[in-house]
C-alpha positions as a Markdown table, in Angstrom:
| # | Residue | x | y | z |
|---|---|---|---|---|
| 1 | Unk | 38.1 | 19.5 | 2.8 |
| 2 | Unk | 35.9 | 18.9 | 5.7 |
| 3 | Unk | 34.7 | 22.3 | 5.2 |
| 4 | Unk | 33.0 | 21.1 | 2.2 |
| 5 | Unk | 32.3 | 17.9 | 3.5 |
| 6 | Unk | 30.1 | 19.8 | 5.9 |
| 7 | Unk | 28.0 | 21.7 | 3.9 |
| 8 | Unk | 27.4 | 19.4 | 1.3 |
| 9 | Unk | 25.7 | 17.7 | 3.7 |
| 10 | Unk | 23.7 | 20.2 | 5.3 |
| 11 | Unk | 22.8 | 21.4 | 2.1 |
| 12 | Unk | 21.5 | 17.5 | 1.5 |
| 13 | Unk | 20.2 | 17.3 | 4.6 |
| 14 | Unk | 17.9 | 20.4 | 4.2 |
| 15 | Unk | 16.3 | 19.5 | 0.6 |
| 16 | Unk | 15.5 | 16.0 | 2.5 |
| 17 | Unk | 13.7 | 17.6 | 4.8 |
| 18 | Unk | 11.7 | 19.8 | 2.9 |
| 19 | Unk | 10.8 | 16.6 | 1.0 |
| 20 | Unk | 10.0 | 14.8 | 4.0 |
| 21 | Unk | 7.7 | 17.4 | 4.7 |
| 22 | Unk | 6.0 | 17.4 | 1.4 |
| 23 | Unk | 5.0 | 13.9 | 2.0 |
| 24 | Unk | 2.4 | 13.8 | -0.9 |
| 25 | Unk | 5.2 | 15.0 | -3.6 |
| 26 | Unk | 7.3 | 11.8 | -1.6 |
| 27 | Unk | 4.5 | 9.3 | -2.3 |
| 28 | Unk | 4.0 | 10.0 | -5.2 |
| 29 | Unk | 7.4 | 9.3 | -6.6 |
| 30 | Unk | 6.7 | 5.8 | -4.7 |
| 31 | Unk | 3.6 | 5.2 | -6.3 |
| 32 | Unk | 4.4 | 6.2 | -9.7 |
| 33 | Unk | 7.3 | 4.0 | -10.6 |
| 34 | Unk | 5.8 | 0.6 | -8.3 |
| 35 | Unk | 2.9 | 1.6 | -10.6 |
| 36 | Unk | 4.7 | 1.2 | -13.9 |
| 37 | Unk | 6.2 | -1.7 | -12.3 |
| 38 | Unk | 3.7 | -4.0 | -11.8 |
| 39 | Unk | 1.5 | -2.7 | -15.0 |
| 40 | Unk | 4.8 | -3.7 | -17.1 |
| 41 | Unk | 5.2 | -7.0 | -15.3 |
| 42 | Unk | 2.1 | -8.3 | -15.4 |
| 43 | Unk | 1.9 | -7.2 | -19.1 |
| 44 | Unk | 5.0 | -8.7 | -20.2 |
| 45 | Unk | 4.3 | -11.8 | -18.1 |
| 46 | Unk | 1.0 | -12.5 | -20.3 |
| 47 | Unk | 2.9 | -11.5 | -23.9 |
| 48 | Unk | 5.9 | -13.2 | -23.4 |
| 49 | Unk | 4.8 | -16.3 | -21.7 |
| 50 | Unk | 7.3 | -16.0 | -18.4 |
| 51 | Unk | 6.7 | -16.8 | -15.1 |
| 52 | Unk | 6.3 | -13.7 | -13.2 |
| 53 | Unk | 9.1 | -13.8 | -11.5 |
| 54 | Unk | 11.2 | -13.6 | -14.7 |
| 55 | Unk | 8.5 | -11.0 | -16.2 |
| 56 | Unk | 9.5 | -8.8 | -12.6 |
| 57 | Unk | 13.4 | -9.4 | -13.2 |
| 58 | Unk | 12.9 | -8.2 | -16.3 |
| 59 | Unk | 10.8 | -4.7 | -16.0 |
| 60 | Unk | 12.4 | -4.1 | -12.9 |
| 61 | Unk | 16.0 | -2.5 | -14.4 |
| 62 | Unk | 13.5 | -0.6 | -16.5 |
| 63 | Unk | 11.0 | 1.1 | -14.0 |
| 64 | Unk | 14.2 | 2.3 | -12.0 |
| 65 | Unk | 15.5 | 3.9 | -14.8 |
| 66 | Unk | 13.3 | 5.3 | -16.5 |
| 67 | Unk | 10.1 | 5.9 | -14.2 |
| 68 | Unk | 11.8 | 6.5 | -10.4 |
| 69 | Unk | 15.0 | 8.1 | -11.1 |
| 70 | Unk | 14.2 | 10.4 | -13.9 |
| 71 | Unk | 11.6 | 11.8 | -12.4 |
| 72 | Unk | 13.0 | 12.1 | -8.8 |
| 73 | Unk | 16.4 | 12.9 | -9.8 |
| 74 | Unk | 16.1 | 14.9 | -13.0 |
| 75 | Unk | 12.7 | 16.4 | -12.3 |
| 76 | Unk | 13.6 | 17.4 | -8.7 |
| 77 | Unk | 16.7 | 19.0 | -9.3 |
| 78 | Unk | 15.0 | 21.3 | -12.2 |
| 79 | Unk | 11.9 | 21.7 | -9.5 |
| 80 | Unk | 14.5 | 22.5 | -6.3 |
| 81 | Unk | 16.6 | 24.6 | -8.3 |
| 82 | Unk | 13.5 | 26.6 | -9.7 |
| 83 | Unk | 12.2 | 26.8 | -6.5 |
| 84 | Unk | 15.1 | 28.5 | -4.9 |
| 85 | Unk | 15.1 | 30.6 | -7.7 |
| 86 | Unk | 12.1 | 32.1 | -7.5 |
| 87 | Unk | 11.7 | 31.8 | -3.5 |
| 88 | Unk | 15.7 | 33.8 | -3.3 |
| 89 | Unk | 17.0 | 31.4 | -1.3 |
| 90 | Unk | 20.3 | 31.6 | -4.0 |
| 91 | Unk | 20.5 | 35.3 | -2.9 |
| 92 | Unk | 20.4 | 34.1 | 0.9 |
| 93 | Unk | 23.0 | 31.5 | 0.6 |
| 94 | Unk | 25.3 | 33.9 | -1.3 |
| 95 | Unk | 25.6 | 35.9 | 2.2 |
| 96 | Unk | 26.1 | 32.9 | 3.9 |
| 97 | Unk | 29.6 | 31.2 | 4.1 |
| 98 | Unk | 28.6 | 28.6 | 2.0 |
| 99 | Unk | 30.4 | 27.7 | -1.4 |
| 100 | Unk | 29.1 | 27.0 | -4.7 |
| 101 | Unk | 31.1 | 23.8 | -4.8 |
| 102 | Unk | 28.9 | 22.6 | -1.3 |
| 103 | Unk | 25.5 | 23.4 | -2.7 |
| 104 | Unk | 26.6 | 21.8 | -6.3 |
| 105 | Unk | 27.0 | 18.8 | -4.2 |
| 106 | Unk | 24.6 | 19.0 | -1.8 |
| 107 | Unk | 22.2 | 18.7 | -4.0 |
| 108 | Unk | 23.6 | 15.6 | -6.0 |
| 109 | Unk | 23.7 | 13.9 | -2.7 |
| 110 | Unk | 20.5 | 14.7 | -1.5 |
| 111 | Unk | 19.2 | 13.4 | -5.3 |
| 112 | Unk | 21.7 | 10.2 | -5.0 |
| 113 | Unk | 20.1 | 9.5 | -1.1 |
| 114 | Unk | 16.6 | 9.6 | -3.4 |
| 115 | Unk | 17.8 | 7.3 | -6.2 |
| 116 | Unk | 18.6 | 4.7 | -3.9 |
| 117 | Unk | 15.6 | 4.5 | -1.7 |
| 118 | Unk | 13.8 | 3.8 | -4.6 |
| 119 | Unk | 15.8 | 1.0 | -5.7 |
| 120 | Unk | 15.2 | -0.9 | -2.8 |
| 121 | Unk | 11.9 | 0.2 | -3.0 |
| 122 | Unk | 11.5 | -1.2 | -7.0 |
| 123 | Unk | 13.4 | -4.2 | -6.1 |
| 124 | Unk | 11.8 | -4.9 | -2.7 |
| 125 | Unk | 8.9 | -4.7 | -4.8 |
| 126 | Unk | 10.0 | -6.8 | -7.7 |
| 127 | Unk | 11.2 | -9.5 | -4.8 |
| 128 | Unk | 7.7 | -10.0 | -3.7 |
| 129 | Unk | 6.7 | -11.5 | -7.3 |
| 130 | Unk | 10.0 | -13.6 | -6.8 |
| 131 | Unk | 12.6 | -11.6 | -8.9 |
| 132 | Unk | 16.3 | -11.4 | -7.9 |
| 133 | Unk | 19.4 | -9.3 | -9.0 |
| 134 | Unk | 21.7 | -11.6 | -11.2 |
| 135 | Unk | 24.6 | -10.1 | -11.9 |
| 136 | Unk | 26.8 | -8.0 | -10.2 |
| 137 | Unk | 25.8 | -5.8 | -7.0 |
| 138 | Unk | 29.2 | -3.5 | -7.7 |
| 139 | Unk | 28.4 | -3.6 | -11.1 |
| 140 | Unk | 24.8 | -3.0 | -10.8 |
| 141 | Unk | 25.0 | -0.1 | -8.5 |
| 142 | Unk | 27.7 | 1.8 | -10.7 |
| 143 | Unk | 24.9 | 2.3 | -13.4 |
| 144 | Unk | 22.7 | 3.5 | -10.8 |
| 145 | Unk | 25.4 | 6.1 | -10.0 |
| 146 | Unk | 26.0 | 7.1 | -13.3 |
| 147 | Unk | 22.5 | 7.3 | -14.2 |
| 148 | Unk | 21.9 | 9.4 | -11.1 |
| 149 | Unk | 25.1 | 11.5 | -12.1 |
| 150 | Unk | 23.6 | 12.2 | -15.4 |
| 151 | Unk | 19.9 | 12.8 | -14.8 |
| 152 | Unk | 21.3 | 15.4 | -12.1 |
| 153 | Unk | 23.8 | 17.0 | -14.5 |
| 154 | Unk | 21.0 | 17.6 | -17.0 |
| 155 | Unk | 18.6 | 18.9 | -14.3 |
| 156 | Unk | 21.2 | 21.7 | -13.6 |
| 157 | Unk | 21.1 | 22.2 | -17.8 |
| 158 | Unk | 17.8 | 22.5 | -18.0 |
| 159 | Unk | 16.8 | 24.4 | -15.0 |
| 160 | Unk | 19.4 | 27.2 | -15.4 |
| 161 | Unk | 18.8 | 27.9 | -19.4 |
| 162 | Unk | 15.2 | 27.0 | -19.6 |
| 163 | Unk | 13.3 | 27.3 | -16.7 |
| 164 | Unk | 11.9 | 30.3 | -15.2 |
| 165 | Unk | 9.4 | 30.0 | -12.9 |
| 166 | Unk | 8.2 | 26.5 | -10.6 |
| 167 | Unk | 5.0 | 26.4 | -13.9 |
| 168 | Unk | 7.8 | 25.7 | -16.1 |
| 169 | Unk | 9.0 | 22.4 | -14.6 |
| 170 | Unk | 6.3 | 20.0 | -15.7 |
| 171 | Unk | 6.9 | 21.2 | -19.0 |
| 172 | Unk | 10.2 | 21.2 | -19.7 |
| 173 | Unk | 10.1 | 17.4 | -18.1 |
| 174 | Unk | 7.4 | 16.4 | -20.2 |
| 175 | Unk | 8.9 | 18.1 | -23.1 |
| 176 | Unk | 12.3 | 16.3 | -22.9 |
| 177 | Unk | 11.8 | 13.8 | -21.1 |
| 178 | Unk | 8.3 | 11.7 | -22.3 |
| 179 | Unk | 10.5 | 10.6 | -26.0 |
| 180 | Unk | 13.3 | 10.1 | -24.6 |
| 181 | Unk | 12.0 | 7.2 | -22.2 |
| 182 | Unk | 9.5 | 6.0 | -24.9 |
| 183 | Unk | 13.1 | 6.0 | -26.8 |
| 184 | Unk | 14.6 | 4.6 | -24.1 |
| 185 | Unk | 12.9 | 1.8 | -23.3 |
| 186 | Unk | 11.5 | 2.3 | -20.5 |
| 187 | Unk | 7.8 | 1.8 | -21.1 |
| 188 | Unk | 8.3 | -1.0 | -22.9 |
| 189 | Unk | 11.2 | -3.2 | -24.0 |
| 190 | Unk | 13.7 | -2.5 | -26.7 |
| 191 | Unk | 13.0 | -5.5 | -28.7 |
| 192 | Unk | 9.4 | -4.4 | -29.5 |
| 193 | Unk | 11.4 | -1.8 | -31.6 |
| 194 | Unk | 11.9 | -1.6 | -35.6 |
| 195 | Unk | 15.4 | -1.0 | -36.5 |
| 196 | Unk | 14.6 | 2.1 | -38.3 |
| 197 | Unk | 13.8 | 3.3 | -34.1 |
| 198 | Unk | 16.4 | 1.2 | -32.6 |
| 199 | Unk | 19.2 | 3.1 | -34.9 |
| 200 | Unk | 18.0 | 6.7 | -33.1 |
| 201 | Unk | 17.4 | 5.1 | -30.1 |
| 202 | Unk | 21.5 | 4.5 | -29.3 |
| 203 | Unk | 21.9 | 8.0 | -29.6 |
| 204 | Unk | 19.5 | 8.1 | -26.5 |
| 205 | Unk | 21.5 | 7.9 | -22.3 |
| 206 | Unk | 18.4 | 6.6 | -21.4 |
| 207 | Unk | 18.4 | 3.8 | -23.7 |
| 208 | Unk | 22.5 | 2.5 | -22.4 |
| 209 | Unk | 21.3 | 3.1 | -18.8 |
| 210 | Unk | 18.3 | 0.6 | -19.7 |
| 211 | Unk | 19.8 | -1.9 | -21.4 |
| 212 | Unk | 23.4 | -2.0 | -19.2 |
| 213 | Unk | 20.9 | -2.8 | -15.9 |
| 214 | Unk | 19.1 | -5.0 | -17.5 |
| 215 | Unk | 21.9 | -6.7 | -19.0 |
| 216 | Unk | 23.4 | -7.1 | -15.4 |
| 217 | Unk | 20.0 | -7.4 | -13.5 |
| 218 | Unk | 18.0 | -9.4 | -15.3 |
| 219 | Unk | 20.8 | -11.5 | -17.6 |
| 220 | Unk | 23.6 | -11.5 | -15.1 |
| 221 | Unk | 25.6 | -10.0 | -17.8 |
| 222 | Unk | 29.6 | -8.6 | -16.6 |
| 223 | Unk | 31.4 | -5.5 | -17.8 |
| 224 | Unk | 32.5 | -7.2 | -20.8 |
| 225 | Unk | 28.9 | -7.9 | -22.5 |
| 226 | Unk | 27.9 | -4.2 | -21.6 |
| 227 | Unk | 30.9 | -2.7 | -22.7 |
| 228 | Unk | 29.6 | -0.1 | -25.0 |
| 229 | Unk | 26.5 | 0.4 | -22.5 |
| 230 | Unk | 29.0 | 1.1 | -20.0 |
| 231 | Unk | 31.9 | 3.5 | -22.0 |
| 232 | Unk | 28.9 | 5.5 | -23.2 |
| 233 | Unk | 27.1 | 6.3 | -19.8 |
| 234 | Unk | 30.3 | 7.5 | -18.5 |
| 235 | Unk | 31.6 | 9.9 | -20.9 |
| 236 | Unk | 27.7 | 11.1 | -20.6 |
| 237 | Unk | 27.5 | 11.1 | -16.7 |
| 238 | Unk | 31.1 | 13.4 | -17.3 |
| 239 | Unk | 30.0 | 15.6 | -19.9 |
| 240 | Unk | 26.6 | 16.4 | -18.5 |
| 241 | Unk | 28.4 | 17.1 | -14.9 |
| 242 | Unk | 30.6 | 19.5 | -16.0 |
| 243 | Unk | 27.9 | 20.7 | -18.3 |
| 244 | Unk | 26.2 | 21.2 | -15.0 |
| 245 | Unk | 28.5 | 22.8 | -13.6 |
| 246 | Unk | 29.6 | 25.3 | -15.8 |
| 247 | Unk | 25.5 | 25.9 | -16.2 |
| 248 | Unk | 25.2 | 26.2 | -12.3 |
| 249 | Unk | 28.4 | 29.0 | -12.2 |
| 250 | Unk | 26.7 | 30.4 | -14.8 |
| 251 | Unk | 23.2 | 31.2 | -12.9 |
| 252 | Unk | 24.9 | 32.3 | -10.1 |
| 253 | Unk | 27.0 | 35.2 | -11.9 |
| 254 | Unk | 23.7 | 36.6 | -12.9 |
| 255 | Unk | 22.1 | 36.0 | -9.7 |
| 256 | Unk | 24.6 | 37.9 | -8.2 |
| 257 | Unk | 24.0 | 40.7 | -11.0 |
| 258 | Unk | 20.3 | 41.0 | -9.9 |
């Protein structure tokens, strides 16, 4: 057990320092979301008629979703598992002693470290206009998990069966992923929606990880008034792991083959 303890970490440990050392990829995924942050706050502060504090508590659940971790955890596990692809670092680690089960991990750990320095980062933010996190920490933080869970599960999906080469990335992102946070709410907020969209929206991850935060951020809602939210992101978050998985066991056999 500590064996894998171990590497998991060093495999976590490396990806964050090769992100460290790209610091221009790393402020960008600062800038990006704190961007859509304040553009959706200030907006929805003049629409609605809040105060901006309540605008901020608001948008806040939304931009974490939807603009920070999808990008950082989704689109940087398809980019880092591309990369060592193409770069054959796969074929070097399959001479090493590490297992598949460490690197697996390592790299939802490295992802999770990621997904949680910008959430103090949104909601540090989001403090400075005078919002605050209602509801439940515990509560609160379990989305994030799951979210994180399932955006790295469906980086593993897509980077093993659909992407190639690093070019393919920004494509396959902006290919799957664009909709489904227009779908999801995270550009703008659910009740702008018809019903006709709201109905194909619910079939949308994004659109439960939305709406359970905000519940719990912004309304200080418990597990009983997300329910639903909740139920749904989990069998998600499991599916698309294992889905993962099986997709990550599945790259390695014909790496090993090449």
């Amino acid at each position: 057990m500590m064996k894998y303890w171990r590497e998991t970490l060093a495999v976590a440990q490396r990806i964050l320092i090769e992100l460290l050392r790209r610091r221009f990829s790393l402020i960008l995924w600062c800038i990006f979301p704190i961007t859509i942050l304040v553009i959706n706050g200030f907006l929805i502060a003049e629409r609605t008629k809040l105060s901006m504090s309540e605008a901020f508590e608001n948008v806040a659940p939304s931009a974490l979703i939807g603009s920070a971790l999808f990008f950082s955890c989704m689109g940087g596990t398809v980019s880092t598992v591309v990369a060592e692809r193409e770069q054959q670092t796969l074929k070097r680690l399959f001479l090493s002693p590490l297992s598949g089960l460490s690197y697996f991990l390592g790299i939802f750990v490295a992802h999770s470290c990621i997904g949680i320095g910008q959430t103090l980062i949104i909601y540090t933010v989001a403090a400075f206009w005078g919002a605050k996190f209602q509801g439940s920490l515990l509560l609160g933080g379990i989305i994030i998990l799951l979210s994180i869970i399932s955006y790295v599960g469906l980086g593993f999906i897509l980077s093993t069966h659909l992407a190639r080469r690093t070019n393919d990335v920004n494509s396959i992102v902006a290919s799957f992923g664009i909709p489904l946070l227009m779908m999801g709410g995270a550009f703008f907020p659910t009740s702008f929606f018809p019903d006709s969209l709201l109905k194909i929206a619910k079939w949308n991850p994004i659109y439960h990880m939305n709406e359970a935060l905000v519940a719990v951020s912004d309304q200080g809602d418990g597990l009983a008034k997300i329910e639903f939210h909740f139920w749904f992101l989990c069998v998600f978050a499991f599916l698309v792991a294992g889905g993962g998985w099986l997709s990550y066991r599945s790259m390695v056999q014909i790496e090993r083959r090449l």
